[in-house]
Backbone atoms as SQL, in Angstrom:
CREATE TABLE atoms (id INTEGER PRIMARY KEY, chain TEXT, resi INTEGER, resn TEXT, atom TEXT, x REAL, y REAL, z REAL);
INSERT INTO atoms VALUES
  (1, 'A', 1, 'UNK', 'N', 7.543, -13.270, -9.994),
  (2, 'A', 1, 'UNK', 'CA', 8.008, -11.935, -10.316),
  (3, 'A', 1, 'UNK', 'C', 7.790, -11.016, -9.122),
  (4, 'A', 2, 'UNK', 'N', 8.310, -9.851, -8.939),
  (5, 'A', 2, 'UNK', 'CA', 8.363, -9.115, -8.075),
  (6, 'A', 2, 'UNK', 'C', 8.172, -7.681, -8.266),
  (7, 'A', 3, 'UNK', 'N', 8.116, -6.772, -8.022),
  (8, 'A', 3, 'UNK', 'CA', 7.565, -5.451, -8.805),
  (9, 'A', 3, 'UNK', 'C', 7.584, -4.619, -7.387),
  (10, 'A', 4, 'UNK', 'N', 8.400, -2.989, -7.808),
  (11, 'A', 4, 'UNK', 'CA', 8.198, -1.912, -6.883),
  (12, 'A', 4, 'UNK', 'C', 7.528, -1.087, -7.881),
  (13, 'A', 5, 'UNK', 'N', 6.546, -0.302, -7.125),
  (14, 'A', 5, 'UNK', 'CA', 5.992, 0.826, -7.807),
  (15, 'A', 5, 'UNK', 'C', 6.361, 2.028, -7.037),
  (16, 'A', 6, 'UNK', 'N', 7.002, 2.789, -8.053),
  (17, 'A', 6, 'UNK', 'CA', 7.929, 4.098, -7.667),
  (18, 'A', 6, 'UNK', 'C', 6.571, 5.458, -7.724),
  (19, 'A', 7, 'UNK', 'N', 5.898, 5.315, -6.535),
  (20, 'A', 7, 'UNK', 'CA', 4.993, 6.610, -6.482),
  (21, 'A', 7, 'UNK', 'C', 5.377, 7.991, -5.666),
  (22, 'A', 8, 'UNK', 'N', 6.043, 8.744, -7.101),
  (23, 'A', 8, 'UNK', 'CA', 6.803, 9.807, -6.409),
  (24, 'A', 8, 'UNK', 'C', 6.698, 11.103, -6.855),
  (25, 'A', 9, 'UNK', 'N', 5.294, 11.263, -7.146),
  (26, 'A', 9, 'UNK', 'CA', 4.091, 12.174, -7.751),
  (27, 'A', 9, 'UNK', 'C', 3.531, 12.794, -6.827),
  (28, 'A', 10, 'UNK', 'N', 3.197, 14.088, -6.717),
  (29, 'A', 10, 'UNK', 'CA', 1.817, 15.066, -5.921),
  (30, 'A', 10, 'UNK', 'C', 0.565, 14.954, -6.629),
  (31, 'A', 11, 'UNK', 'N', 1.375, 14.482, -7.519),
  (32, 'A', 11, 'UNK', 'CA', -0.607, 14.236, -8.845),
  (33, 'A', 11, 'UNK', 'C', -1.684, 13.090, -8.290),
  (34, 'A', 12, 'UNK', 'N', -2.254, 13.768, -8.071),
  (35, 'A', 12, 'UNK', 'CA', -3.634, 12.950, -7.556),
  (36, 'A', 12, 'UNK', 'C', -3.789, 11.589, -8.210),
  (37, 'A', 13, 'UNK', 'N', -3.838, 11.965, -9.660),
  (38, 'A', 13, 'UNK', 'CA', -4.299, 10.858, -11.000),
  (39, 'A', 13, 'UNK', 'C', -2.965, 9.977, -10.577),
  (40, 'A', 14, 'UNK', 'N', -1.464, 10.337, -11.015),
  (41, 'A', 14, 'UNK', 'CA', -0.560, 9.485, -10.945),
  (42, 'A', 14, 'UNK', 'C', -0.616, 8.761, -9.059),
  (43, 'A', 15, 'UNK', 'N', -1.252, 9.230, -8.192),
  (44, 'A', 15, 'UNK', 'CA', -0.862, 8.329, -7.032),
  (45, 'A', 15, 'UNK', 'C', -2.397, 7.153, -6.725),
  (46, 'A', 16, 'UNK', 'N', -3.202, 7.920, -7.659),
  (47, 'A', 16, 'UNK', 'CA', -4.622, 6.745, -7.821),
  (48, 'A', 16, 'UNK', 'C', -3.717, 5.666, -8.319),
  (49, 'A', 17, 'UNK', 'N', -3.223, 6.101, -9.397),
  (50, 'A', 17, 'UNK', 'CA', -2.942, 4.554, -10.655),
  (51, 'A', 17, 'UNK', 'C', -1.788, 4.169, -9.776),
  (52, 'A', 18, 'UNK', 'N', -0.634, 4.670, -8.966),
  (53, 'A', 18, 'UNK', 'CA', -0.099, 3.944, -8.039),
  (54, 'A', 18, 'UNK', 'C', -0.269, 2.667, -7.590),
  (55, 'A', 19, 'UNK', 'N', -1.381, 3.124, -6.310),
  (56, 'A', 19, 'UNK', 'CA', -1.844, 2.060, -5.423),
  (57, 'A', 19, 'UNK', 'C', -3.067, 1.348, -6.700),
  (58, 'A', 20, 'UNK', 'N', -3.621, 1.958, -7.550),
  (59, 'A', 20, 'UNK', 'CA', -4.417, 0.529, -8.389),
  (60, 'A', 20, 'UNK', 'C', -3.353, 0.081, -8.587),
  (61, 'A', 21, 'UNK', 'N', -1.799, 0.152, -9.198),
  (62, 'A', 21, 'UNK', 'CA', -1.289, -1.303, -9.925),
  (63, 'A', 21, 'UNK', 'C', -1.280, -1.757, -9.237),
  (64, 'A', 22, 'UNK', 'N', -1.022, -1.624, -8.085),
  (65, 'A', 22, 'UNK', 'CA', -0.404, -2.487, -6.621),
  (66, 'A', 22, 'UNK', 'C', -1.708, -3.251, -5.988),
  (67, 'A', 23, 'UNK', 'N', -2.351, -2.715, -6.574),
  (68, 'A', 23, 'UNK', 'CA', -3.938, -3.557, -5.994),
  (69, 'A', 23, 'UNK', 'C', -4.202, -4.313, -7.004),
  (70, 'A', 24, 'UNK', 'N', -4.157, -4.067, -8.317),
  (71, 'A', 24, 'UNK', 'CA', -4.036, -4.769, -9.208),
  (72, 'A', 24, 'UNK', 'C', -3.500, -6.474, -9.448),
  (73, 'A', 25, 'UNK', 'N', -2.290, -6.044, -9.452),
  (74, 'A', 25, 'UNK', 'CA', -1.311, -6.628, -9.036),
  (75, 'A', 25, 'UNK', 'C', -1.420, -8.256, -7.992),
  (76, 'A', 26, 'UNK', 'N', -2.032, -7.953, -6.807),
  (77, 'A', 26, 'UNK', 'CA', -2.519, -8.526, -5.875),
  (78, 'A', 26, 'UNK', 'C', -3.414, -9.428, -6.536),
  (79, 'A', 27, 'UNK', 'N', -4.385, -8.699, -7.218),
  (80, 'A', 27, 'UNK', 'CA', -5.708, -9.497, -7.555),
  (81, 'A', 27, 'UNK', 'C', -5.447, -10.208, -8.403),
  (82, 'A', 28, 'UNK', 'N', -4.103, -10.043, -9.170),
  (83, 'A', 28, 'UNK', 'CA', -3.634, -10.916, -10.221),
  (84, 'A', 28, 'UNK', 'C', -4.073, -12.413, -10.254),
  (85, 'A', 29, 'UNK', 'N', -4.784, -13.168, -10.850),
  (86, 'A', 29, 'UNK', 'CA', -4.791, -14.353, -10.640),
  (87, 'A', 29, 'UNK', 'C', -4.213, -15.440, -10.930),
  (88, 'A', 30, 'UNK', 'N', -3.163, -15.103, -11.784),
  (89, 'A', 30, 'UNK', 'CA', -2.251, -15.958, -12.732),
  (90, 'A', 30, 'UNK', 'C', -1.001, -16.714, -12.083),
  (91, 'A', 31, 'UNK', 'N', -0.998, -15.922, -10.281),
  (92, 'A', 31, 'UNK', 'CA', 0.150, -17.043, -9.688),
  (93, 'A', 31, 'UNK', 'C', 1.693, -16.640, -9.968),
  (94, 'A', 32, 'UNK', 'N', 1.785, -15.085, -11.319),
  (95, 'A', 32, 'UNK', 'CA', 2.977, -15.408, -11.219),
  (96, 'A', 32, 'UNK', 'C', 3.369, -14.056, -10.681),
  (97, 'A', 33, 'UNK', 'N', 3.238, -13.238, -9.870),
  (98, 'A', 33, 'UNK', 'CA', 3.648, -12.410, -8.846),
  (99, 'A', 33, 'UNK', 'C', 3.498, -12.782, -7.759),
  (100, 'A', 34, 'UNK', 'N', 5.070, -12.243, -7.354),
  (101, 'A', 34, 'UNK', 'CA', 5.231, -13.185, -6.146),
  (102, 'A', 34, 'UNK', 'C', 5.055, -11.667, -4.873),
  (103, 'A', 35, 'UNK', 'N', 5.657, -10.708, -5.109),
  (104, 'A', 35, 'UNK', 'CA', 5.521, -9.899, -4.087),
  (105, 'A', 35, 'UNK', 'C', 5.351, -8.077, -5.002),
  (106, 'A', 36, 'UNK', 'N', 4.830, -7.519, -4.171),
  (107, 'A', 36, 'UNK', 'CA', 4.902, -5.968, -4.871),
  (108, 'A', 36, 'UNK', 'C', 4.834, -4.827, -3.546),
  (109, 'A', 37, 'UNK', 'N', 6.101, -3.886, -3.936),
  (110, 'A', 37, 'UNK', 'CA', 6.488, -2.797, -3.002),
  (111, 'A', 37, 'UNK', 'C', 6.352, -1.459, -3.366),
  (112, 'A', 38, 'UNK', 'N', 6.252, -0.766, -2.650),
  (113, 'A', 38, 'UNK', 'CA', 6.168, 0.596, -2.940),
  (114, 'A', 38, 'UNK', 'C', 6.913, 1.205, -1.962),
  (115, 'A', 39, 'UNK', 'N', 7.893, 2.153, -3.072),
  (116, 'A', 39, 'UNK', 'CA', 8.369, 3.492, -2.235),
  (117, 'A', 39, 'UNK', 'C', 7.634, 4.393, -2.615),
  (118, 'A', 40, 'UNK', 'N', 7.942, 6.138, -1.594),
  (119, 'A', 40, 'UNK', 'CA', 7.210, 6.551, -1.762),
  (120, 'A', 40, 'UNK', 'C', 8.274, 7.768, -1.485),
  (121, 'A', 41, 'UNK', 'N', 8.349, 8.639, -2.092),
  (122, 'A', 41, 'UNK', 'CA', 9.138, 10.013, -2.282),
  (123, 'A', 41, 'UNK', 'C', 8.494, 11.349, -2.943),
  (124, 'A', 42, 'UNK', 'N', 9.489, 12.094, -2.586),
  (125, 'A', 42, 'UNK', 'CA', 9.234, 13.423, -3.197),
  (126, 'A', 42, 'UNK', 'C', 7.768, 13.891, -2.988),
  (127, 'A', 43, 'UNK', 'N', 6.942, 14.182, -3.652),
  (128, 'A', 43, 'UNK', 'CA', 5.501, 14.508, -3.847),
  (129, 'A', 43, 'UNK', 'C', 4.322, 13.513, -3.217),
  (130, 'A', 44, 'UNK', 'N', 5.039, 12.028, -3.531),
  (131, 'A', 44, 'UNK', 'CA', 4.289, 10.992, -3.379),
  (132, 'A', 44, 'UNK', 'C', 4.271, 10.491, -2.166),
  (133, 'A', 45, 'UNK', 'N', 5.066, 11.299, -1.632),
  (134, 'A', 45, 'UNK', 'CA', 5.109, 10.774, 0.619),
  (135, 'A', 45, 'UNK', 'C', 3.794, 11.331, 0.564),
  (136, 'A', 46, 'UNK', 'N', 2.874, 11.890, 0.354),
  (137, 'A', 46, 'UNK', 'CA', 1.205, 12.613, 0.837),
  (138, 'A', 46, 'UNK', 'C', 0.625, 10.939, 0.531),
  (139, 'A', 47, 'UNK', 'N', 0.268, 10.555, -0.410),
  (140, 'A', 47, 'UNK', 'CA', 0.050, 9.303, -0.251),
  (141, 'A', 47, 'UNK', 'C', 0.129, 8.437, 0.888),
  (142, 'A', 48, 'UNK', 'N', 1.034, 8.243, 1.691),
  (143, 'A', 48, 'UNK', 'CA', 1.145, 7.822, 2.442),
  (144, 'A', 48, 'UNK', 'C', 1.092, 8.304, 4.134),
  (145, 'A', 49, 'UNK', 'N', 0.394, 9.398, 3.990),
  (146, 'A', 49, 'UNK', 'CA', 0.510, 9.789, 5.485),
  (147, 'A', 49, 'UNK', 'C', -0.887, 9.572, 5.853),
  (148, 'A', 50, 'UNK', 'N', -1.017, 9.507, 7.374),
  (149, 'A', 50, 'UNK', 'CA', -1.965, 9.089, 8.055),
  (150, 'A', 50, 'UNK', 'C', -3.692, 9.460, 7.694),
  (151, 'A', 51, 'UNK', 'N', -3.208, 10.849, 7.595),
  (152, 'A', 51, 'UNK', 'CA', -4.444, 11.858, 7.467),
  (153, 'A', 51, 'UNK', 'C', -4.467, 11.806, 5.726),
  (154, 'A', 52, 'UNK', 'N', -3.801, 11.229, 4.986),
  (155, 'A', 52, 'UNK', 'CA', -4.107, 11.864, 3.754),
  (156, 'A', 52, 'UNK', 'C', -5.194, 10.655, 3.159),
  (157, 'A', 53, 'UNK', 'N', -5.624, 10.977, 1.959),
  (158, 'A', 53, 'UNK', 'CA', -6.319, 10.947, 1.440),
  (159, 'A', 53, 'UNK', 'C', -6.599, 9.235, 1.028),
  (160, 'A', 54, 'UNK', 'N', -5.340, 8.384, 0.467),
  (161, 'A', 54, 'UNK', 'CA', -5.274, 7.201, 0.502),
  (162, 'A', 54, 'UNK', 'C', -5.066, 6.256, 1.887),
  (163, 'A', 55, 'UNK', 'N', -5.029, 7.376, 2.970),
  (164, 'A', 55, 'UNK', 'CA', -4.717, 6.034, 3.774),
  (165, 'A', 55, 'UNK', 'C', -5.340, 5.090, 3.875),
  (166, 'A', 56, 'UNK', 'N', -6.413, 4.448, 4.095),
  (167, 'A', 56, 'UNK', 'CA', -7.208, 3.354, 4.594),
  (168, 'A', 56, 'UNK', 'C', -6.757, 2.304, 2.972),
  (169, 'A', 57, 'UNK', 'N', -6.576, 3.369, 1.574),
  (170, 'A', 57, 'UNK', 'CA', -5.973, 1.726, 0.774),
  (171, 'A', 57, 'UNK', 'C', -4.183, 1.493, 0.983),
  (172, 'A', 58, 'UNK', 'N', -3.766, 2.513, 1.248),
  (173, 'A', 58, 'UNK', 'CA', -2.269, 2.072, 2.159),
  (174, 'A', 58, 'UNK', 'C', -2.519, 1.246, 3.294),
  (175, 'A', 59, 'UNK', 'N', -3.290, 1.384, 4.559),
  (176, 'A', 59, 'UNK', 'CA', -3.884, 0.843, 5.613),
  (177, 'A', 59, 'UNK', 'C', -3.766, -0.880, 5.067),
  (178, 'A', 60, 'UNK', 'N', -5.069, -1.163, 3.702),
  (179, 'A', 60, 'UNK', 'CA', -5.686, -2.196, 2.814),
  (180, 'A', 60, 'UNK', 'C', -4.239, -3.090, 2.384),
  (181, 'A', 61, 'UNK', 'N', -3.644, -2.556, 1.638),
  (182, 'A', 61, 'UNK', 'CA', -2.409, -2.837, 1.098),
  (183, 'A', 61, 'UNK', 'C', -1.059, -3.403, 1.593),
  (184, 'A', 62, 'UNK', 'N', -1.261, -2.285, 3.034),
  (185, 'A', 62, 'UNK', 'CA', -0.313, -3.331, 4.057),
  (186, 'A', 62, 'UNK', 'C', -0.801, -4.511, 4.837),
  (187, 'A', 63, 'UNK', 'N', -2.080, -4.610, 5.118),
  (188, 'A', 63, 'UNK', 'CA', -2.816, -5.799, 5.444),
  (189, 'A', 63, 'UNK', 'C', -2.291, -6.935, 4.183),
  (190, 'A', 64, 'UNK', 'N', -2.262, -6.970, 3.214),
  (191, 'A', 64, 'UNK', 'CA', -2.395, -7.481, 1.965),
  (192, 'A', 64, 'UNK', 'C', -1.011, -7.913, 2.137),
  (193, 'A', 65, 'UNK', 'N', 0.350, -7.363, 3.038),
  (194, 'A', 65, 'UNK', 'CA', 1.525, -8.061, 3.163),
  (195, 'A', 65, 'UNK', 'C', 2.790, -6.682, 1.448),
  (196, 'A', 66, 'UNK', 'N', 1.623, -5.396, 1.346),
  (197, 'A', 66, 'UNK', 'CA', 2.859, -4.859, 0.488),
  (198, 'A', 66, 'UNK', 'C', 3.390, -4.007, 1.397),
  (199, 'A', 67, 'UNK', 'N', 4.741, -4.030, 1.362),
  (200, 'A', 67, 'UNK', 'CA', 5.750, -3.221, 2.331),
  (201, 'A', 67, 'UNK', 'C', 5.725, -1.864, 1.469),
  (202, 'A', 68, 'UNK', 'N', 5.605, -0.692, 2.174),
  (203, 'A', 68, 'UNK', 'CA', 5.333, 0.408, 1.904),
  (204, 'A', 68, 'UNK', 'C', 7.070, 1.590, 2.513),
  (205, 'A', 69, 'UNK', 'N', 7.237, 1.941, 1.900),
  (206, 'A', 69, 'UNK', 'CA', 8.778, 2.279, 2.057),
  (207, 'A', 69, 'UNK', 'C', 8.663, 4.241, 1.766),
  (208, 'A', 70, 'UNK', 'N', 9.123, 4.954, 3.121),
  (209, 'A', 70, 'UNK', 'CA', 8.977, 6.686, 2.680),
  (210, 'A', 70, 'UNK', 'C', 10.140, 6.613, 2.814),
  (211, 'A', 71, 'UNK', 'N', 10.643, 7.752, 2.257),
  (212, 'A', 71, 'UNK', 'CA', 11.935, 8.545, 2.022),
  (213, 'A', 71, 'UNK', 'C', 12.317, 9.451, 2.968),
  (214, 'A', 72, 'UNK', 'N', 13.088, 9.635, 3.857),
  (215, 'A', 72, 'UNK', 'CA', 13.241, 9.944, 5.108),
  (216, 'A', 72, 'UNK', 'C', 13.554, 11.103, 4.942),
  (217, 'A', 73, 'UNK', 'N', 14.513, 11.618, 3.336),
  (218, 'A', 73, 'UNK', 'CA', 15.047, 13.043, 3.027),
  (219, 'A', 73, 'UNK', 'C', 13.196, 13.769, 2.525),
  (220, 'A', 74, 'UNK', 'N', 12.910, 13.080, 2.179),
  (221, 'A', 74, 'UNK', 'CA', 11.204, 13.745, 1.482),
  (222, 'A', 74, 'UNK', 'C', 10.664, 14.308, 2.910),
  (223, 'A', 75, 'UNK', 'N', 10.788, 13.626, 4.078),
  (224, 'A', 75, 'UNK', 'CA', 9.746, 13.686, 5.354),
  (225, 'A', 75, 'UNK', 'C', 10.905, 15.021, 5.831),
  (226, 'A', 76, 'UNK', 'N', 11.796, 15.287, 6.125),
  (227, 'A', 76, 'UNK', 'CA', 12.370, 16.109, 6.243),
  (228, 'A', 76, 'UNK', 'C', 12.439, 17.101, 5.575),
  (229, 'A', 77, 'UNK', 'N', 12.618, 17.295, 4.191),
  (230, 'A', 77, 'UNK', 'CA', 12.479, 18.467, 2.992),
  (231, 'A', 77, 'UNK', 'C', 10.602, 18.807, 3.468),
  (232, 'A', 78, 'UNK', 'N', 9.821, 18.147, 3.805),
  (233, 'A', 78, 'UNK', 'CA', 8.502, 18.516, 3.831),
  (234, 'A', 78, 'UNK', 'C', 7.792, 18.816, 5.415),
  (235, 'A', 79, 'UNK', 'N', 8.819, 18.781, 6.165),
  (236, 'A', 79, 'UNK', 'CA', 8.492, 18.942, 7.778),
  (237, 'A', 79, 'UNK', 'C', 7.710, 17.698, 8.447),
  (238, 'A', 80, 'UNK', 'N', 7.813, 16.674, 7.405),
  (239, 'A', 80, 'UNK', 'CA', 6.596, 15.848, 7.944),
  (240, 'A', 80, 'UNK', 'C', 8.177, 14.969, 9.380),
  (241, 'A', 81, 'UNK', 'N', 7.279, 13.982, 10.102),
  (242, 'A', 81, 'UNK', 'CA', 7.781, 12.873, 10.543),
  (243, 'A', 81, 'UNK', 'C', 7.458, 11.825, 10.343),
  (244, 'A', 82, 'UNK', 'N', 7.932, 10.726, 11.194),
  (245, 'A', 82, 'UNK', 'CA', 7.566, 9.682, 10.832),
  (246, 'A', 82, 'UNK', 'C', 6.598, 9.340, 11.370),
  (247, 'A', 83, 'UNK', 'N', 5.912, 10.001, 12.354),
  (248, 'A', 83, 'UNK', 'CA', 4.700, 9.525, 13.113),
  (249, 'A', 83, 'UNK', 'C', 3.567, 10.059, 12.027),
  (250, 'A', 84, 'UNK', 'N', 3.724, 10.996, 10.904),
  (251, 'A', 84, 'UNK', 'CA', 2.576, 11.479, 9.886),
  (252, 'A', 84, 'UNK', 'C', 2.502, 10.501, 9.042),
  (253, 'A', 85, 'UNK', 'N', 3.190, 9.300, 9.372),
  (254, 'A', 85, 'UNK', 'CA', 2.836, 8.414, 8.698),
  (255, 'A', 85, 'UNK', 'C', 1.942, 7.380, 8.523),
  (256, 'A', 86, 'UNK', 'N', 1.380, 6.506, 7.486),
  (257, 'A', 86, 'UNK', 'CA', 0.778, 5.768, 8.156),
  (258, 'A', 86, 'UNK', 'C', 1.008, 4.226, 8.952),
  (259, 'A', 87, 'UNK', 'N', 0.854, 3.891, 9.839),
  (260, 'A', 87, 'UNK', 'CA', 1.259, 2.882, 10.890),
  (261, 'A', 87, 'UNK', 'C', 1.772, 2.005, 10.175),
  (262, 'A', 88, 'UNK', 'N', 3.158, 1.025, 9.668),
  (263, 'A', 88, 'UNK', 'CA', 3.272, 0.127, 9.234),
  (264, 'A', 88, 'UNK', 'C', 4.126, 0.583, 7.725),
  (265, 'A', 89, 'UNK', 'N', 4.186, 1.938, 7.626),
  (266, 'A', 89, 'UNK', 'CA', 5.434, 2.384, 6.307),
  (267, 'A', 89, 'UNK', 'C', 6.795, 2.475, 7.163),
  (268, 'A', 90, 'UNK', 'N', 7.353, 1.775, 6.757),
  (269, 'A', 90, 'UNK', 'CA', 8.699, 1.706, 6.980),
  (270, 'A', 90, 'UNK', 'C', 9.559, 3.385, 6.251),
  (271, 'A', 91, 'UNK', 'N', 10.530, 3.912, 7.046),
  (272, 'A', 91, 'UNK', 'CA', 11.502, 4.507, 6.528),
  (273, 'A', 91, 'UNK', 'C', 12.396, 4.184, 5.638),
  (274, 'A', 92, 'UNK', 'N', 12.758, 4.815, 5.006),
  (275, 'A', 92, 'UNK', 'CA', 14.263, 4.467, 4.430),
  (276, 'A', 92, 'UNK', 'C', 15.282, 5.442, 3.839),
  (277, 'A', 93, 'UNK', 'N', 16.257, 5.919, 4.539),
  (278, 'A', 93, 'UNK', 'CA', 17.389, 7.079, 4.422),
  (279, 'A', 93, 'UNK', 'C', 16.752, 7.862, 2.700),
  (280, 'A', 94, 'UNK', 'N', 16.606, 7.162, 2.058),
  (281, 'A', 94, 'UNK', 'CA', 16.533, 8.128, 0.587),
  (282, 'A', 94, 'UNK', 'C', 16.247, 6.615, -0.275),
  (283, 'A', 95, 'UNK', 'N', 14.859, 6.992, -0.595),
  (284, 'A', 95, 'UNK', 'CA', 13.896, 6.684, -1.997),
  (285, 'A', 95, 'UNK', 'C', 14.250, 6.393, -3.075),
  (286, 'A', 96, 'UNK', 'N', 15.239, 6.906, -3.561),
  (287, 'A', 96, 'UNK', 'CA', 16.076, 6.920, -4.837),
  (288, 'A', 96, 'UNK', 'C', 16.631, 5.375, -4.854),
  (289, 'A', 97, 'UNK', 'N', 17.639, 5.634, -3.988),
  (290, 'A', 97, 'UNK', 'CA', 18.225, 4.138, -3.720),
  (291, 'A', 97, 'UNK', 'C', 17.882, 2.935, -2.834),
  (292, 'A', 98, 'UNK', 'N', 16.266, 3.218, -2.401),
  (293, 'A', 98, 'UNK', 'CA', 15.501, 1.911, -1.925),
  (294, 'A', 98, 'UNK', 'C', 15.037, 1.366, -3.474),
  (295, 'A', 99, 'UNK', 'N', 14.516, 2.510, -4.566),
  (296, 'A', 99, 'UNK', 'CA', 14.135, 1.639, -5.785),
  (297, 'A', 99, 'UNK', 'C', 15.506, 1.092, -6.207),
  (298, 'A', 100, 'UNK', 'N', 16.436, 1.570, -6.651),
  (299, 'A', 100, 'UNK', 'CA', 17.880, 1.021, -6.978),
  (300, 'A', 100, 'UNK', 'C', 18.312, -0.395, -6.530),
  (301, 'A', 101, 'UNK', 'N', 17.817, 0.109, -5.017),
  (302, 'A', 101, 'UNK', 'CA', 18.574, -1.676, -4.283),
  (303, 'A', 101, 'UNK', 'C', 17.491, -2.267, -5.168),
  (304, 'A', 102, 'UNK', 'N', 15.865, -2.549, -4.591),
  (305, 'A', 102, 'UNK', 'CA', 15.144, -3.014, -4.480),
  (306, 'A', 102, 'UNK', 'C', 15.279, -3.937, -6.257),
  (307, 'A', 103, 'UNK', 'N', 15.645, -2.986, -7.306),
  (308, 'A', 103, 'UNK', 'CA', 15.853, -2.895, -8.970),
  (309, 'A', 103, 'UNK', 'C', 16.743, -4.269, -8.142),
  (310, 'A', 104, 'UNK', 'N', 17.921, -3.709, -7.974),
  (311, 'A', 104, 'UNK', 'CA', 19.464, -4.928, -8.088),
  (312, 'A', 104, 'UNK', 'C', 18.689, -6.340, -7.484),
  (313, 'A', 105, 'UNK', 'N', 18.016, -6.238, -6.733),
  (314, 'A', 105, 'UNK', 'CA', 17.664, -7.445, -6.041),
  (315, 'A', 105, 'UNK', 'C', 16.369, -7.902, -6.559),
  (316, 'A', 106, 'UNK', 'N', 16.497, -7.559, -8.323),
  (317, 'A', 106, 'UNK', 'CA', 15.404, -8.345, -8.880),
  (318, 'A', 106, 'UNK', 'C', 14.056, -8.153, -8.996),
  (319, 'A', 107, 'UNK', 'N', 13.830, -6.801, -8.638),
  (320, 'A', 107, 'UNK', 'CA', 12.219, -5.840, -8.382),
  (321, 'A', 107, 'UNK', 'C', 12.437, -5.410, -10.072),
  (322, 'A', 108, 'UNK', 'N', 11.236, -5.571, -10.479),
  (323, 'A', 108, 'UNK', 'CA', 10.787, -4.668, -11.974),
  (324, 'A', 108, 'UNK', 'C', 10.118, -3.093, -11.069),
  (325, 'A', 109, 'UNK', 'N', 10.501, -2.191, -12.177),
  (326, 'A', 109, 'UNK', 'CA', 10.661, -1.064, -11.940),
  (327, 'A', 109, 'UNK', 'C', 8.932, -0.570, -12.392),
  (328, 'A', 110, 'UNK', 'N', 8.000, -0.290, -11.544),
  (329, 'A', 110, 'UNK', 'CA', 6.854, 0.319, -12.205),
  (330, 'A', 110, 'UNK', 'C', 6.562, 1.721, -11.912),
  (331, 'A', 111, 'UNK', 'N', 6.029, 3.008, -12.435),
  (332, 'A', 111, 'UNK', 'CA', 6.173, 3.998, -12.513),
  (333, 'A', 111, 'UNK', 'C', 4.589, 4.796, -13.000),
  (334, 'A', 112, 'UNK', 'N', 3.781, 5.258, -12.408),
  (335, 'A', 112, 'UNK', 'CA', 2.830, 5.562, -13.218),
  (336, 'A', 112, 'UNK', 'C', 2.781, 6.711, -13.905);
């Protein structure tokens, strides 16, 4: 199985339980997840920037092999760039339709 988690929250609580499923997830022992992604939009690009608050389990997570995906219209609507990011999140034109593809190509949709 495969799984994106859509963390696209400013809420503290909703971007904790984020990165836990996704850590979760990982620790799974049952063999039957095969990969888990995260985009990251709207509110929920802070999550992912260098200086913020989760980096070192974004840092953790991409070690761990989960591809971490920002929204390029979010980094722009918010002045950020891509260098406020943290090392190893990939861009992607708009968030919306990285979960969409990611959905078509067989990703379960998780949401906290």
């Amino acid at each position: 199985m495969r799984s994106v988690v859509h963390l696209s929250s400013g809420d503290e609580a909703e971007q904790e339980t984020a990165l836990a499923v996704a850590e979760n997830m990982l620790a799974d022992e049952s063999d039957s997840i095969d990969e888990v992604a995260v985009v990251a939009q709207s509110g929920g690009i802070e999550a992912v920037t260098a200086d913020g608050e989760y980096a070192d389990r974004v840092r953790s997570l991409l070690d761990d092999g989960v591809p971490f995906k920002g929204c390029a219209n979010t980094l722009e609507t918010a002045s950020l760039d891509e260098s406020d990011l943290v090392d190893g999140v990939e861009t992607v034109p708009e968030g919306a339709v990285e979960v969409t593809r990611l959905q078509n190509d067989g990703y379960a949709y998780l949401r906290p």
